[in-house]
N, C-alpha and C positions, 0 to 999 in steps of 0.2 A: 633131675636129681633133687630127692627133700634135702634142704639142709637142716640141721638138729636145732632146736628150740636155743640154743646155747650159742648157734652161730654167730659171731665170727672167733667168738671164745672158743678155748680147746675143754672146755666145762663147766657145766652150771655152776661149780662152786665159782671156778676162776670171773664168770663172769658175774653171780652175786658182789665177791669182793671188788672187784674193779667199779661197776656200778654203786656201792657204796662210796668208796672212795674220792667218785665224780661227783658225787652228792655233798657232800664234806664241801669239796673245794667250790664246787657252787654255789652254797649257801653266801660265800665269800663275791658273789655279781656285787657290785655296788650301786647299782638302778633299777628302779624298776623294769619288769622284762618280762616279755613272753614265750613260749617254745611251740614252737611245730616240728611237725616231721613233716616232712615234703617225699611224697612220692615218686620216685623218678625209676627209668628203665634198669638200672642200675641197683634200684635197694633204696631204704628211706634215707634221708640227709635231715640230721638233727640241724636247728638252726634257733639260737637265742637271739629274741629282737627287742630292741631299746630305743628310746628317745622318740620325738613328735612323729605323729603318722602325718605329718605334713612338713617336714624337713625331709631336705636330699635323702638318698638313698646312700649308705656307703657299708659296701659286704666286705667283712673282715676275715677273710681266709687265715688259716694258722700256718706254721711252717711246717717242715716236714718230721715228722715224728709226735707233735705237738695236738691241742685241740681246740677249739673254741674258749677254754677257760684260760688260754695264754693272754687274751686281752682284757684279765680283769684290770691290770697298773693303767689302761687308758682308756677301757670302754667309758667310763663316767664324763671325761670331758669330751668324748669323740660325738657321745651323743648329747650334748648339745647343741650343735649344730648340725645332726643327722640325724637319721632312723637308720641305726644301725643293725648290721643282719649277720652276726657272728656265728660261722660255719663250724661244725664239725665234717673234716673230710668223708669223703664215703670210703677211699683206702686208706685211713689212718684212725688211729687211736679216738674215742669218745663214743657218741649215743647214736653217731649214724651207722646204717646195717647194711653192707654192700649185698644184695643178690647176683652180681654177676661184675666180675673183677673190670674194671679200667685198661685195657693193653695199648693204649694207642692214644696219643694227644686228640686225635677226632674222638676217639669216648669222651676223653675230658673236659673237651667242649661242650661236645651233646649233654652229658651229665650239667656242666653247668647252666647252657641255654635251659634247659626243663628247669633247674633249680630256679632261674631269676625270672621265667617264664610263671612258673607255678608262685612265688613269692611278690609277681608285679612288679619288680624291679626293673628300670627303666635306667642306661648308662647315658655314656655320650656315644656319639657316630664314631664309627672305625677310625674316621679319619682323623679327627682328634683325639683320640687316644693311639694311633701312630703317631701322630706330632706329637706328643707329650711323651712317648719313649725313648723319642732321638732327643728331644729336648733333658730330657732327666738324664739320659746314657751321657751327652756331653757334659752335662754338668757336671757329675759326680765322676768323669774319667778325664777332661780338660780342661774344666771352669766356667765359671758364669759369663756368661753372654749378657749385653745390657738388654735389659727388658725381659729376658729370660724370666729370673726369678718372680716378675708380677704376672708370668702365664703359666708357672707351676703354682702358684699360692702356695698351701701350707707345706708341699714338697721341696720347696727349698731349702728349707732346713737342713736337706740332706746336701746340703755344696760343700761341708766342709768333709765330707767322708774319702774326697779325692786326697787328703792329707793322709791318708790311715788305707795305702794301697790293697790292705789286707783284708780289709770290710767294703771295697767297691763290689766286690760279685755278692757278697752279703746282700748289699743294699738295693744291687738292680736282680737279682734275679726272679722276683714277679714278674716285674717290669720284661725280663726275656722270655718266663715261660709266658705272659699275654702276648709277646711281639710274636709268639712259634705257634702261639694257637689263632690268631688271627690270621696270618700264613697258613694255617692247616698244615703244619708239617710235622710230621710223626715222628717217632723216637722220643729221644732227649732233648731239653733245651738247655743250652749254654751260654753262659756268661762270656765266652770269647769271641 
């Protein structure tokens, strides 16, 4: 199936306006930055990158509904200490083009292994980023453990959100949907 020139817009107008729009609020980056589109099986993945091409790597996924220009209030200090690689979804709002929909946490993966694949982004081991989920899930749902917070570094921050029960699924649920995509487990991922 061709999809129309206009895809994932319902029309070229709709998607002129929108595209300007994103343009406006972009202007608004406050570092220097570059963009690619990354090819992947799925459709291109817009992706705006900042800071030393020899600091850490840290990909800034937006929430849901949201886009890559959500981390204008922190991209300037984040990359400071990183190369940061600020995503537009491929099923959500901005400059990436889905060719073929997401249905399954294993897409979601695939889509991102190709994206960090294609980008050279290099993480930590599974196994440390599972300890780091139990270790953040206790904190911000039972409290700090000593030593804890010097193995989350700048994620501590988030200890005091166990006070404000209402922002604990707020806070962890990246944190769930990597623990459901490192399990490969399909559906939804939940905060419970």
């Amino acid at each position: 199936m061709e999809l129309p020139d206009h895809h994932p817009f319902r029309s070229a107008k709709a998607k002129e306006e929108y595209l300007a729009l994103y343009d406006r609020m972009a202007a608004r980056w406050p570092v220097a930055s570059q963009t690619r589109l990354v090819e992947t099986s799925h459709g291109q993945t817009f992706v705006r990158i900042s800071g030393s091409a020899d600091a850490p790597p840290l990909v800034l996924l937006p929430g849901f509904g949201a886009n890559s220009l959500m981390w204008i209030p922190n991209v300037e200090e984040l990359s400071r200490q990183f190369r940061t690689y600020a995503v537009d979804n491929i099923y959500d709002n901005g400059r990436s083009i889905y060719t073929r929909p997401l249905a399954s946490a294993k897409d979601f993966v695939s889509w991102m292994d190709e994206l960090f694949t294609a980008l050279a982004v290099k993480g930590r081991p599974v196994q440390e980023a599972e300890r780091m989920f139990e270790e953040f899930h206790r904190m911000v749902t039972s409290g700090v453990e000593d030593g804890v917070e010097e193995s989350l570094g700048k994620l501590a921050v988030f200890c005091g959100v166990r006070e404000f029960p209402s922002r604990v699924k707020c806070a962890s649920l990246a944190w769930h949907t990597l623990h459901a995509a490192l399990e490969a487990k399909g559906g939804t991922a939940s905060t419970e």
